[in-house]
N, CA, C and O atoms as a printed pandas DataFrame, in Angstrom:
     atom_number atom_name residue_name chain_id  residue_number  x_coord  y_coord  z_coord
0              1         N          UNK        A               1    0.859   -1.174    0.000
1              2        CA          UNK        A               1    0.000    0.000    0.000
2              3         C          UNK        A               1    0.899    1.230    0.000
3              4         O          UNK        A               1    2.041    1.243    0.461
4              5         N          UNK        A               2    0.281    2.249   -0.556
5              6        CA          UNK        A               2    1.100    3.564   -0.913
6              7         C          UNK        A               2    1.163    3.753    0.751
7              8         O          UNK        A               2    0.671    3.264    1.769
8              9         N          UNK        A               3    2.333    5.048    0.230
9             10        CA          UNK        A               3    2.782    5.879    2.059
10            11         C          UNK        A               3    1.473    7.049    1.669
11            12         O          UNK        A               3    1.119    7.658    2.679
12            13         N          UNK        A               4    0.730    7.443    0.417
13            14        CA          UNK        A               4   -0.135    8.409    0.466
14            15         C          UNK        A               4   -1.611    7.378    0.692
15            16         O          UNK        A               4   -2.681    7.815    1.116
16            17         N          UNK        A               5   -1.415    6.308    0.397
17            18        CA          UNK        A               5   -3.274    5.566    0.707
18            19         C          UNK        A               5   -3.202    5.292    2.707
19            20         O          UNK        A               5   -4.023    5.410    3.616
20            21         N          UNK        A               6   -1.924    4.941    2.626
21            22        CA          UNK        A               6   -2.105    5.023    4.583
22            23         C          UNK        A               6   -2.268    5.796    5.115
23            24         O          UNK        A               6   -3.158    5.779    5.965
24            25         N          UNK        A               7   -1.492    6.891    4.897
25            26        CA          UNK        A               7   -2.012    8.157    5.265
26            27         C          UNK        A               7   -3.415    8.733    4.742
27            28         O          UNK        A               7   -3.293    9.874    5.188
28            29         N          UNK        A               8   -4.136    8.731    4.373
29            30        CA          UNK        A               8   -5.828    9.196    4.229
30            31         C          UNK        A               8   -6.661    7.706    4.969
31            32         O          UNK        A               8   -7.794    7.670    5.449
32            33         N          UNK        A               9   -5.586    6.492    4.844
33            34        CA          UNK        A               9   -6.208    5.449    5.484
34            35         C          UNK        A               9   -6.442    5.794    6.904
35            36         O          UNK        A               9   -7.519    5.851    7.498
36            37         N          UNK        A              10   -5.314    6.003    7.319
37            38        CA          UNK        A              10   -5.143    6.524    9.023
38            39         C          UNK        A              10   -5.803    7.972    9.443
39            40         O          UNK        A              10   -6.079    8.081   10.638
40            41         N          UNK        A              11   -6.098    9.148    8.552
41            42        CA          UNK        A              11   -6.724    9.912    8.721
42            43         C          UNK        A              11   -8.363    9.505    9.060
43            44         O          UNK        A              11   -8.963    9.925   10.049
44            45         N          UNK        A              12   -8.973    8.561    7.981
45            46        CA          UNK        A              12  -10.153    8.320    8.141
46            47         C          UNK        A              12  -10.487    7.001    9.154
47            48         O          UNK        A              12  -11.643    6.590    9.048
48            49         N          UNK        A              13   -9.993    6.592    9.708
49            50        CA          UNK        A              13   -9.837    5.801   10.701
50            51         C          UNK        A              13   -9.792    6.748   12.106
51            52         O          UNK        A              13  -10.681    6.490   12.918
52            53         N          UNK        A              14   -8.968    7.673   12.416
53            54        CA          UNK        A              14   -9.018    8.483   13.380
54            55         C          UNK        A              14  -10.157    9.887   13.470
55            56         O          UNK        A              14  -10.512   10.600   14.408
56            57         N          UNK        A              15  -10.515    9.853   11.927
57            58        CA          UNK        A              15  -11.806   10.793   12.159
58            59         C          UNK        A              15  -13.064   10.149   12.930
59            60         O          UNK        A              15  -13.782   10.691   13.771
60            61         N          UNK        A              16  -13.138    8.740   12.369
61            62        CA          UNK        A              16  -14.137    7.822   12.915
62            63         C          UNK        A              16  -14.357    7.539   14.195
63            64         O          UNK        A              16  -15.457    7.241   14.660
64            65         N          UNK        A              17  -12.808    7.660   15.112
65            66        CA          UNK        A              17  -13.082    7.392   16.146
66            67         C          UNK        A              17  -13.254    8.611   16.846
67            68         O          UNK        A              17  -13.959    8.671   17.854
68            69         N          UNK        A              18  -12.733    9.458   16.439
69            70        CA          UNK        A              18  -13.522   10.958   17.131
70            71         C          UNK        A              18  -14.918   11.216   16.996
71            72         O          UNK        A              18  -15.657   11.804   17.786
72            73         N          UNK        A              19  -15.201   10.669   15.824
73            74        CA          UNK        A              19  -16.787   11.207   15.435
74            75         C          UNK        A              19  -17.603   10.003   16.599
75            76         O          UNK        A              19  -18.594   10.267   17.281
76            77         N          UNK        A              20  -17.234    9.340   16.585
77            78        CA          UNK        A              20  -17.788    8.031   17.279
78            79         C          UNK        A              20  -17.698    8.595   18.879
79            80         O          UNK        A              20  -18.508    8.592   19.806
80            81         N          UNK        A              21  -16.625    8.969   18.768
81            82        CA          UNK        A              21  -16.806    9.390   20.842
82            83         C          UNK        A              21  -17.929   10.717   20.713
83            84         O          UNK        A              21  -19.065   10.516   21.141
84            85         N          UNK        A              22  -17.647   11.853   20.213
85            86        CA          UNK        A              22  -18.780   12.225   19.898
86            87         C          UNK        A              22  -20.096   11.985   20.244
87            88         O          UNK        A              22  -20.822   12.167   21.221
88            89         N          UNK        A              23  -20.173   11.501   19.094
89            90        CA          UNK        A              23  -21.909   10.677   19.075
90            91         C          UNK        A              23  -21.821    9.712   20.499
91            92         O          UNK        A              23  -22.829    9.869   21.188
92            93         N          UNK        A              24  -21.263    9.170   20.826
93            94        CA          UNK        A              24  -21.919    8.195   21.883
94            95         C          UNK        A              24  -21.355    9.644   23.469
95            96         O          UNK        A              24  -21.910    9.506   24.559
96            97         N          UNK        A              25  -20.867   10.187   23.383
97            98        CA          UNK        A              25  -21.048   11.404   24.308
98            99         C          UNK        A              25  -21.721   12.069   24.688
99           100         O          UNK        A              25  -21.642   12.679   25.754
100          101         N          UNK        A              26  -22.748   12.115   23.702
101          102        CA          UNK        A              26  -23.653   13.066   23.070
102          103         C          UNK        A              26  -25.045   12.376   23.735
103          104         O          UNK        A              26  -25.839   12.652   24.634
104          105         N          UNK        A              27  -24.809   11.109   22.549
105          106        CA          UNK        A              27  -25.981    9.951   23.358
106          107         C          UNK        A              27  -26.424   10.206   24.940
107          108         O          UNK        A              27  -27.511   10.566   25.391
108          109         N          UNK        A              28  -25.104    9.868   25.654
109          110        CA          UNK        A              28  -24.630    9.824   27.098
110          111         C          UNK        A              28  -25.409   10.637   28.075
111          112         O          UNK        A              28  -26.027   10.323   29.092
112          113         N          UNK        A              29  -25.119   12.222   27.238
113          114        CA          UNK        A              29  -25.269   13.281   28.022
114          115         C          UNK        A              29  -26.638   13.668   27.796
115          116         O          UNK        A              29  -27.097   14.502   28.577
116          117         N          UNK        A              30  -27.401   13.213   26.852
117          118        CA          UNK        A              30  -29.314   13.378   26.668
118          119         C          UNK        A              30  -29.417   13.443   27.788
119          120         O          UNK        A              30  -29.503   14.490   28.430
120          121         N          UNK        A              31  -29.426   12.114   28.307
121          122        CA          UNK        A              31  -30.025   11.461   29.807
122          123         C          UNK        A              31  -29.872   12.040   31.279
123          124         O          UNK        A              31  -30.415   11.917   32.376
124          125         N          UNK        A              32  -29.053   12.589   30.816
125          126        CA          UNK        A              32  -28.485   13.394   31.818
126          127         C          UNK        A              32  -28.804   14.079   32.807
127          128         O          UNK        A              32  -29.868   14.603   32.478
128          129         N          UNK        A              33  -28.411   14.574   34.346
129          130        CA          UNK        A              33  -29.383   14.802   35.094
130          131         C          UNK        A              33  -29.565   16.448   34.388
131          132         O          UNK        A              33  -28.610   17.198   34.588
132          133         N          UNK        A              34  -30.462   16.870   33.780
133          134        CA          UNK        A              34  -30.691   18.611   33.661
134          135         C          UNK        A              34  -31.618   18.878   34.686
135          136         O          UNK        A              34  -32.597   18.269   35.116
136          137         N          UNK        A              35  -30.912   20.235   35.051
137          138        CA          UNK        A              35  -32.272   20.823   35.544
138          139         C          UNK        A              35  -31.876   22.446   35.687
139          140         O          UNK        A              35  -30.782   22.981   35.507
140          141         N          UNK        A              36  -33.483   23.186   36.171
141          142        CA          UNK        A              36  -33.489   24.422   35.904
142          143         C          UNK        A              36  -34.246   24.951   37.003
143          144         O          UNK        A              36  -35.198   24.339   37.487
144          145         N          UNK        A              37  -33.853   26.070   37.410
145          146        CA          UNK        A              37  -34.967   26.987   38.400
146          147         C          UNK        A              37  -35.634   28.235   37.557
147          148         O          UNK        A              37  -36.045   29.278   38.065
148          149         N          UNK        A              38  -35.654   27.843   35.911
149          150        CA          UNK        A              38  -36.547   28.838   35.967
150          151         C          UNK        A              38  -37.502   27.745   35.070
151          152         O          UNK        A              38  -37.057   27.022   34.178
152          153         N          UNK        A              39  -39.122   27.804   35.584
153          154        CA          UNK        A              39  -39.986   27.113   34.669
154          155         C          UNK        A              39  -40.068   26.999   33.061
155          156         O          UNK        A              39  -40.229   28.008   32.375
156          157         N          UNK        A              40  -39.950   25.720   32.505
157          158        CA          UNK        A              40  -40.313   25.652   30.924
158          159         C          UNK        A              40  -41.352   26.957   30.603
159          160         O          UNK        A              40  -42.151   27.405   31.425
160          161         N          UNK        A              41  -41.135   27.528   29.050
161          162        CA          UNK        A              41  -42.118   27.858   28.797
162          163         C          UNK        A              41  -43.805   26.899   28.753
163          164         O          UNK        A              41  -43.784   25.793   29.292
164          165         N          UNK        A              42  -44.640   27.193   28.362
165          166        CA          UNK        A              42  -45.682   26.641   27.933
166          167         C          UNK        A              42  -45.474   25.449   26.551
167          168         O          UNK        A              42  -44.969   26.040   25.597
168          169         N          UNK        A              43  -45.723   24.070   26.270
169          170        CA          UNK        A              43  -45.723   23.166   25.679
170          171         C          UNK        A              43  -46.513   23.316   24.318
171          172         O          UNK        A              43  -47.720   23.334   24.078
172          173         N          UNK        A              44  -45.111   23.443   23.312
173          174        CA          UNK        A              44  -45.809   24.495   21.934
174          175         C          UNK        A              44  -46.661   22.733   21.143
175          176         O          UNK        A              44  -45.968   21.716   21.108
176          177         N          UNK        A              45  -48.187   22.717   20.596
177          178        CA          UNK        A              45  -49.084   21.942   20.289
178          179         C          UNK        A              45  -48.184   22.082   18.695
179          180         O          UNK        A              45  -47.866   23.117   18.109
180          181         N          UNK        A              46  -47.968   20.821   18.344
181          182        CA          UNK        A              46  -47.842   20.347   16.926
182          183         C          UNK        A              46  -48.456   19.805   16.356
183          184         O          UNK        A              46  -48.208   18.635   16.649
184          185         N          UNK        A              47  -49.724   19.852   15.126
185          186        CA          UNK        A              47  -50.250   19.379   14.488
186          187         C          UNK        A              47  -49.532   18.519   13.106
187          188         O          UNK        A              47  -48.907   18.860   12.102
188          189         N          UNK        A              48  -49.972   17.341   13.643
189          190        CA          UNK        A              48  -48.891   16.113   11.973
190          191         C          UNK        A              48  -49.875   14.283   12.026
191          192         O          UNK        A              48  -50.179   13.441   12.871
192          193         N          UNK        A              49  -50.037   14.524   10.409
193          194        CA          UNK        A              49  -50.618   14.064   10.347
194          195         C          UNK        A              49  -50.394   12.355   10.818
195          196         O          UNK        A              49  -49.294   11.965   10.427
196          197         N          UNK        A              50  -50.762   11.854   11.162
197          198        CA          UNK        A              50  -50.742   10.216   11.252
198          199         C          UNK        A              50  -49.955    9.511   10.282
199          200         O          UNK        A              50  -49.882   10.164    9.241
200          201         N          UNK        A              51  -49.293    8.338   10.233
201          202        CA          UNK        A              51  -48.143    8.554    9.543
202          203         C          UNK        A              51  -47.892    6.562    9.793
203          204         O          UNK        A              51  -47.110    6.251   10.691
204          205         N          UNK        A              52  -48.569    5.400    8.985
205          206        CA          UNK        A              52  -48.687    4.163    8.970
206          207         C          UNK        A              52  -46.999    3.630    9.825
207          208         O          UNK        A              52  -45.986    4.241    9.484
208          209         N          UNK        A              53  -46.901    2.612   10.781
209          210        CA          UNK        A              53  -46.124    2.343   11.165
210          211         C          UNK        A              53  -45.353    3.102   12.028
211          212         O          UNK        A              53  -44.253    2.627   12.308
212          213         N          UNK        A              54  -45.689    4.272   12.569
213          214        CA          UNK        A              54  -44.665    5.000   13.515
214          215         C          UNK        A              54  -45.792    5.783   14.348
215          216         O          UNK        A              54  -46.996    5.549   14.239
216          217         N          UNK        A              55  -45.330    6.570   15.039
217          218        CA          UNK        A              55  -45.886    7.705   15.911
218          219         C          UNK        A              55  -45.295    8.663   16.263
219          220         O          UNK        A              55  -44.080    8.509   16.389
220          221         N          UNK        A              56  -45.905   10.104   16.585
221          222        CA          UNK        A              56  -44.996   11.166   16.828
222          223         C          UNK        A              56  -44.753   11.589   18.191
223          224         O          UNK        A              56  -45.538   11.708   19.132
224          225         N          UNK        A              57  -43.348   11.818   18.099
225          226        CA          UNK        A              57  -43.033   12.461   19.757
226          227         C          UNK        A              57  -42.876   13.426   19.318
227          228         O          UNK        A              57  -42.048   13.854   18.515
228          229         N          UNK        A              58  -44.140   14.086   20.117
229          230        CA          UNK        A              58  -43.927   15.688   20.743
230          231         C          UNK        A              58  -42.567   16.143   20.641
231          232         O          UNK        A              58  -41.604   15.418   20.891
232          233         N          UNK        A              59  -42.469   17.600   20.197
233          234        CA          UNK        A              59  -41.337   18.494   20.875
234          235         C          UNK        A              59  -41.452   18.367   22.357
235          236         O          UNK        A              59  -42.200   17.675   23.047
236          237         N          UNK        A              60  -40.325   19.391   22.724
237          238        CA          UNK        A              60  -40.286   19.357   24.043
238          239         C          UNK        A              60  -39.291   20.770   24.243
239          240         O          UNK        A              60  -38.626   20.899   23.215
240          241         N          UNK        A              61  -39.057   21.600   25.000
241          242        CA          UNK        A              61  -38.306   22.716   25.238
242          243         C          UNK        A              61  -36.894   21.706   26.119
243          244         O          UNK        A              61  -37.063   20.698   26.805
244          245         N          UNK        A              62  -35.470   22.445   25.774
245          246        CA          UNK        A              62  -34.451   22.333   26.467
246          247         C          UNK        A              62  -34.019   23.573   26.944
247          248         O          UNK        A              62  -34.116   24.709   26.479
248          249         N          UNK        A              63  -33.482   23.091   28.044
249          250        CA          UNK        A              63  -32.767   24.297   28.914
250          251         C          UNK        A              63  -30.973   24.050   28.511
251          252         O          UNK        A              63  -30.459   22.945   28.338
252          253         N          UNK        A              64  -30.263   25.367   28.430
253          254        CA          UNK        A              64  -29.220   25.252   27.597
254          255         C          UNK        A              64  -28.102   25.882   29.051
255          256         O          UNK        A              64  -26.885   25.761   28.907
256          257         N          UNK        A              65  -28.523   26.363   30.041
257          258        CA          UNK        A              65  -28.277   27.072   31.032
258          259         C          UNK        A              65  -27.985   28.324   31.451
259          260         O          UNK        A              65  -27.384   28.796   32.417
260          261         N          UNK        A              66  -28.760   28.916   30.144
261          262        CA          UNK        A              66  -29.101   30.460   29.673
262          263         C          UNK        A              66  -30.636   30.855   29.285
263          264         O          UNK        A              66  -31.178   31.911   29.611
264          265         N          UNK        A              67  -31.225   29.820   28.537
265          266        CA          UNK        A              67  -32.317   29.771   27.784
266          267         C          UNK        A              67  -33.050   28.876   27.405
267          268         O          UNK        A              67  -32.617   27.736   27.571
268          269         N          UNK        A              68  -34.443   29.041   26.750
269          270        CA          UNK        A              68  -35.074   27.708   26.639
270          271         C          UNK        A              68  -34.607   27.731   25.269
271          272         O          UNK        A              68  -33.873   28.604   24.807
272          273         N          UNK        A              69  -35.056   26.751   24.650
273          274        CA          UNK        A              69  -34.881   26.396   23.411
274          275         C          UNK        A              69  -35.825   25.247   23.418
275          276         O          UNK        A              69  -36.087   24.505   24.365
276          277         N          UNK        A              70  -36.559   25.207   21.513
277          278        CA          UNK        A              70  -37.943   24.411   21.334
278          279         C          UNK        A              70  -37.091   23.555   20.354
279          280         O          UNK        A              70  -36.293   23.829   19.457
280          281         N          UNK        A              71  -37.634   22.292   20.943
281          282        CA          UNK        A              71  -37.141   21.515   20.264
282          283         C          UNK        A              71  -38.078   20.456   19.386
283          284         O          UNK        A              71  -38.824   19.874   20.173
284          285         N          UNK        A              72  -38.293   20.005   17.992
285          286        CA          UNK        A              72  -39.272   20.045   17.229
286          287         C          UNK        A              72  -39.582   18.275   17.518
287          288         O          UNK        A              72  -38.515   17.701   17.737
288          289         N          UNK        A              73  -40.459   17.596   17.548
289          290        CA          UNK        A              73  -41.238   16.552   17.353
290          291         C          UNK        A              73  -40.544   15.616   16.374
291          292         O          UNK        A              73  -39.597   16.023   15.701
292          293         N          UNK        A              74  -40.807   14.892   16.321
293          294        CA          UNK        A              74  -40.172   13.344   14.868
294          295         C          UNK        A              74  -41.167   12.115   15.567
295          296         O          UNK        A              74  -41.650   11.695   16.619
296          297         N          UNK        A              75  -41.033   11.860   13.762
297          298        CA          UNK        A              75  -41.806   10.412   13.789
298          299         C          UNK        A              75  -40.728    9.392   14.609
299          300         O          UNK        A              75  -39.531    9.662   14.507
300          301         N          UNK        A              76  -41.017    8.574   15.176
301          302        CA          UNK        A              76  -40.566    7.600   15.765
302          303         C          UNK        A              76  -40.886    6.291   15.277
303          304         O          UNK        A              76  -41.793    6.495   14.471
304          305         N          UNK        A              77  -40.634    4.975   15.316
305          306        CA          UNK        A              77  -40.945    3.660   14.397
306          307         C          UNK        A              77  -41.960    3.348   15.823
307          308         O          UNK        A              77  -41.624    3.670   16.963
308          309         N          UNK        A              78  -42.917    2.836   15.558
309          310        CA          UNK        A              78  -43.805    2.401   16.704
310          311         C          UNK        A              78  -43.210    0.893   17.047
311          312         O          UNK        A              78  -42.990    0.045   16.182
312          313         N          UNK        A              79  -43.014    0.735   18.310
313          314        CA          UNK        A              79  -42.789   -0.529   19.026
314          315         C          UNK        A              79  -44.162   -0.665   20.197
315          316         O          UNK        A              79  -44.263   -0.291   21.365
316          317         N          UNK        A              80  -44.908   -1.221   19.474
317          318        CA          UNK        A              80  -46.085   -1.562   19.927
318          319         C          UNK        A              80  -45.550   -3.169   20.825
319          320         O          UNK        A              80  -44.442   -3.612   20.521
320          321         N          UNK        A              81  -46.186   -3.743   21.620
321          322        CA          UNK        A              81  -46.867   -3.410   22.439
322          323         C          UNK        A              81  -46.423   -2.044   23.507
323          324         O          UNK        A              81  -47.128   -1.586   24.407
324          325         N          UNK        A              82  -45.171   -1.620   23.133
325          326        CA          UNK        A              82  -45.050   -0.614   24.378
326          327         C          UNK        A              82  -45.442    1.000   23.886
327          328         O          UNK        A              82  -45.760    1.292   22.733
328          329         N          UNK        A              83  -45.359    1.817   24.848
329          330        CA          UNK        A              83  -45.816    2.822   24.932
330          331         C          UNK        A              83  -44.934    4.070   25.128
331          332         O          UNK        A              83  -44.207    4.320   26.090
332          333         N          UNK        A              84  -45.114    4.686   24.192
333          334        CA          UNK        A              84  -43.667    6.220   23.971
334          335         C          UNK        A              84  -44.337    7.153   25.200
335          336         O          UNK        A              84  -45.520    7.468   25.324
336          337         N          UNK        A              85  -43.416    7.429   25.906
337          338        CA          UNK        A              85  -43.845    8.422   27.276
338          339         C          UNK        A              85  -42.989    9.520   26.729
339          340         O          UNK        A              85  -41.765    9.416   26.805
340          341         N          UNK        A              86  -43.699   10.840   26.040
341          342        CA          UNK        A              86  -42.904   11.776   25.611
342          343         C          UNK        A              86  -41.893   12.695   26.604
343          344         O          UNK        A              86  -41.949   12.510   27.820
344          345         N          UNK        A              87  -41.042   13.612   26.080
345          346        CA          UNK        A              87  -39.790   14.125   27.105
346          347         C          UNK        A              87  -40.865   15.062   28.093
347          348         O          UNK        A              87  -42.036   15.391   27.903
348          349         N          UNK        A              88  -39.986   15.315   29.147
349          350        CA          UNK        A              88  -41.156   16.098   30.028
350          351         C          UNK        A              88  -40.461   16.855   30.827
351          352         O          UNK        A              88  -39.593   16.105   31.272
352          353         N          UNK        A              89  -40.270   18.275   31.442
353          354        CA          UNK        A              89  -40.212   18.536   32.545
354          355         C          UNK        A              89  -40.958   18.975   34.025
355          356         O          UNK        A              89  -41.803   19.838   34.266
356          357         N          UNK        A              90  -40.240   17.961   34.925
357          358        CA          UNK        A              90  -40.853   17.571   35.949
358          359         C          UNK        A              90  -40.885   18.999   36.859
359          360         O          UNK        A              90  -39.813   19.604   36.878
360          361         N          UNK        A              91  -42.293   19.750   37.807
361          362        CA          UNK        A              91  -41.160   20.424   38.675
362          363         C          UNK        A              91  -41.187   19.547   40.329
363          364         O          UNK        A              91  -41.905   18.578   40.575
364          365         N          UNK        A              92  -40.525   19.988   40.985
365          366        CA          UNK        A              92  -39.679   19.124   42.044
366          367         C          UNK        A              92  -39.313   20.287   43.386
367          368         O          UNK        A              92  -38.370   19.884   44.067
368          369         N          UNK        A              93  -39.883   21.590   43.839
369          370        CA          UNK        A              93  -40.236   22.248   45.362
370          371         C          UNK        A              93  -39.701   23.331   43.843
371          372         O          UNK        A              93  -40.300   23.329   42.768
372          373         N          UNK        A              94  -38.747   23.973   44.092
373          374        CA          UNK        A              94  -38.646   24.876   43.237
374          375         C          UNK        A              94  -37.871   25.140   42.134
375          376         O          UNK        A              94  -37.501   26.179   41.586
376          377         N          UNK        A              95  -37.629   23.379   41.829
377          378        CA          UNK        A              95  -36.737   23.628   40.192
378          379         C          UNK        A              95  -37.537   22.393   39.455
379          380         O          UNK        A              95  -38.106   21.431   39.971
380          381         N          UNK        A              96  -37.418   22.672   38.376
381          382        CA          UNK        A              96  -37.624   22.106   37.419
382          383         C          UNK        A              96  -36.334   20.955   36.885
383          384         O          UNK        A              96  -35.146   21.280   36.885
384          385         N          UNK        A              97  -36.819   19.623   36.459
385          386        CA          UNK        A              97  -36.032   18.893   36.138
386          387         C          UNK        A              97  -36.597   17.782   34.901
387          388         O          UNK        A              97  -37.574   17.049   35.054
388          389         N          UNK        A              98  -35.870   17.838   33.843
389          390        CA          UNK        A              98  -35.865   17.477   32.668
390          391         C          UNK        A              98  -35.583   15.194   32.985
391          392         O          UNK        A              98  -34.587   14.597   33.394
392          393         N          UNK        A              99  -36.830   14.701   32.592
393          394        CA          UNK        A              99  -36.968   13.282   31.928
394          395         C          UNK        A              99  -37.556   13.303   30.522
395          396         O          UNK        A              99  -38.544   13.841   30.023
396          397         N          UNK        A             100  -36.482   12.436   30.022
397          398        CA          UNK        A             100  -36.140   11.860   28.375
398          399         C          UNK        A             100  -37.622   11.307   28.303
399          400         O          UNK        A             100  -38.398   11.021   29.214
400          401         N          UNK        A             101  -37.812   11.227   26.483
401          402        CA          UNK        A             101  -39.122   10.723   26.245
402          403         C          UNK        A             101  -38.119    8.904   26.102
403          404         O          UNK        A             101  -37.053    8.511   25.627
404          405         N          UNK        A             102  -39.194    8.365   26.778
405          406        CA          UNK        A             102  -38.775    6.489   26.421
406          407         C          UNK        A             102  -39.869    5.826   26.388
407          408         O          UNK        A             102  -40.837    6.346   26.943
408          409         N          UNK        A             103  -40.020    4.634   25.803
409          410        CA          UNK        A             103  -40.509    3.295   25.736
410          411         C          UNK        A             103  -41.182    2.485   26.976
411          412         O          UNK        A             103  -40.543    1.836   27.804
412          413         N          UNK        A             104  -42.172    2.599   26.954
413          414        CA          UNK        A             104  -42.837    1.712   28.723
414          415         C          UNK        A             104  -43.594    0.546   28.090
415          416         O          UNK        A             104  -44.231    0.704   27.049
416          417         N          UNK        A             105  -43.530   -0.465   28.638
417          418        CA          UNK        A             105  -44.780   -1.769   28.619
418          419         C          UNK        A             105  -45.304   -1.701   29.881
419          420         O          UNK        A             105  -46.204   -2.470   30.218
């Protein structure tokens, strides 16, 4: 193999594993404990139509630790028998605290 194909070989091999910590960092930190003392805005209503084989999760607002930010809805693949519990924030005496939308049976 060339000294120029290893080298773009080894470049794209080490992009991968950066992009990869990344993404599973990223994953990681969704779940994460958030929380906020100042209340979500109000829960913006999305109208979409029905959509064979999937279902929609709601948006949901994130707290960034400055601001809210709206975050938009997606179809999801339906895993029936269970049940999509959309993202939510909880409040808790006087802060607010952010649970992920997941999967319940």
């Amino acid at each position: 193999m060339s000294a120029v194909r290893q080298g773009l070989l080894g470049g794209l091999i080490a992009t991968s594993v950066v992009f990869g910590a990344i993404v599973t960092s990223g994953a990681a930190s969704a779940g994460a404990n958030i929380v906020s003392d100042l209340a979500p805005p109000p829960v913006r209503v999305e109208h979409v139509p029905p959509r064979d084989g999937y279902i929609w999760a709601p948006g949901h607002w994130e707290w960034n630790g400055h601001f809210w930010a709206w975050t938009s809805g997606s179809y999801i693949f339906d895993r029936r028998p269970a049940q999509w519990i959309p993202d939510r924030w909880e409040q808790t005496e006087t802060q607010w605290r952010y649970l992920p939308g997941h999967w319940d049976r």
